[in-house]
Structure formats: structure tokens, C-alpha cells
C-alpha positions in Angstrom: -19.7 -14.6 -11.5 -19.6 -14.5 -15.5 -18.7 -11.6 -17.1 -18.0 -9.1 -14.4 -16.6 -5.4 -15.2 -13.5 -4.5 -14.0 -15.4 -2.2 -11.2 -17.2 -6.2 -10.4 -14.3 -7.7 -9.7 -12.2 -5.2 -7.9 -15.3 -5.1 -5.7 -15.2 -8.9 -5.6 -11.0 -8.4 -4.7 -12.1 -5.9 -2.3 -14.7 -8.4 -0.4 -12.3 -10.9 -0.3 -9.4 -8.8 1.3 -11.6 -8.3 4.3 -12.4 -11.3 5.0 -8.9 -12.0 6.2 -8.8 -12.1 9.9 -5.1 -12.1 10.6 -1.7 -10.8 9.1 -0.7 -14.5 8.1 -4.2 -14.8 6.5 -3.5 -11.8 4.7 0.4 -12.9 3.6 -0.9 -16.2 3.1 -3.8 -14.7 0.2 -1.0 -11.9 -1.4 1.3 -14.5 -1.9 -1.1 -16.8 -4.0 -2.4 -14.3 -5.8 0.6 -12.0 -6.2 4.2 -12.8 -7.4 7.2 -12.2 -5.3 7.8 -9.0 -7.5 4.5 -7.6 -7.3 4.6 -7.9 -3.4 8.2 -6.1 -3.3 6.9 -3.4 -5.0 3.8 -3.0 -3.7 5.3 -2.9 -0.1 7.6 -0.5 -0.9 5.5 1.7 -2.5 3.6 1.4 1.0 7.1 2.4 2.7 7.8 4.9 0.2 3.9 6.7 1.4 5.4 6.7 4.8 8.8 8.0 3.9 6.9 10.7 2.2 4.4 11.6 4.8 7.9 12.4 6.8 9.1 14.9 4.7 11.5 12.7 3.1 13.2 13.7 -0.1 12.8 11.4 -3.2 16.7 10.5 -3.4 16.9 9.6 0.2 13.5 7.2 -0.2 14.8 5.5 -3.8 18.0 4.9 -2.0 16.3 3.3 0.9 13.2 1.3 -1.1 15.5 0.7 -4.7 12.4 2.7 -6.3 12.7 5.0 -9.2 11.9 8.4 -8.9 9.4 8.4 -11.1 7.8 5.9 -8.8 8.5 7.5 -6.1 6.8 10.7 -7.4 4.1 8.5 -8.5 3.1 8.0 -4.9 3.8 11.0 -4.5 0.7 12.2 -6.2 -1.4 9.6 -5.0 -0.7 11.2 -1.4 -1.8 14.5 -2.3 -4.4 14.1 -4.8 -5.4 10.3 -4.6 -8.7 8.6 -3.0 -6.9 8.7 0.7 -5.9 4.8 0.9 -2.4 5.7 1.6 -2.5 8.3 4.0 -5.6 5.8 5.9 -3.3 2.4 5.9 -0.4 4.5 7.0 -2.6 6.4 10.0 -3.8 2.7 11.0 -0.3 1.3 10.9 0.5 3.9 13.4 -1.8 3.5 15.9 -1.3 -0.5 15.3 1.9 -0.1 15.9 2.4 2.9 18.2 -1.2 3.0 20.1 -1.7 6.5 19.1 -1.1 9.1 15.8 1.9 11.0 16.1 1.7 14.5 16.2 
């Protein structure tokens, strides 16, 4: 484990993220290695992807998630020209929680 790149040890993150089993598994691990801030944001910069992907404008989300715009446009441009993590954690969240994508 000495002297891994920062590509090393976001693979190591990565690994260790998926070995979680369970949502309290997964809460349990983000709060130890996350502050209470970096989990508010983080979560609703996740809400702030789903807002988006609903045609919601930017005043309406940073009203409802207490994010900037400039955040808020951030994620923005991570839905349209990101990797795809959003737009796959939000399409699993829906059939999670629904059973099925909504068209």
C-alpha cells in the first residue's frame, strides 16, 4: 500500500465502496470517512442530479437543496458531459425505489 497515485487509491476507495452490503454498511463507512458537511453536500448534489434530470430550473433546485448556482450548474455539466455516474445512481435509485424507469 506505500506510495499509491491518486488513480491507486481512488481504485482502492472504489473496491472498498463495494464491498458494502447494505445501506447502513454504506452510512455506517461515509460517515467515518466523511464529515457531516461533506455528506450534506454530497447528497444534495445527488438530489440536485435528480432535480435536473426533471427539467428543474436552477433557482427552484438551490431553493430546495440550499446549493449555489454555481454548484448547481456544476452538476449540471457533469450530467451532460460527465463519465455517466449520475445519470446511472439516479436510474438505479429509480428502479430501487419504483421497480421500473420512468418514462
Amino acid at each position: 500500500m506505500n506510495n499509491l497515485n491518486q488513480d491507486e487509491l481512488l481504485e482502492y476507495l472504489c473496491q472498498g465502496l463495494l464491498t458494502l452490503q447494505t445501506p447502513e454498511e454504506c452510512r455506517h463507512f461515509l460517515e467515518d470517512l466523511c464529515t457531516a458537511s461533506e455528506l450534506q453536500e454530497m447528497s444534495r448534489r445527488l438530489y440536485a442530479a435528480k432535480l435536473l434530470s426533471e427539467n428543474c430550473i436552477y433557482t427552484d433546485i438551490a431553493e430546495r437543496t440550499g446549493l449555489s448556482t454555481a454548484t448547481i450548474s456544476r452538476v449540471s455539466k457533469c450530467l451532460e458531459y460527465g463519465d455517466g455516474g449520475y445519470e446511472l445512481a439516479l436510474e438505479r435509485l429509480e428502479k430501487k425505489i419504483f421497480g421500473s424507469t420512468q418514462d
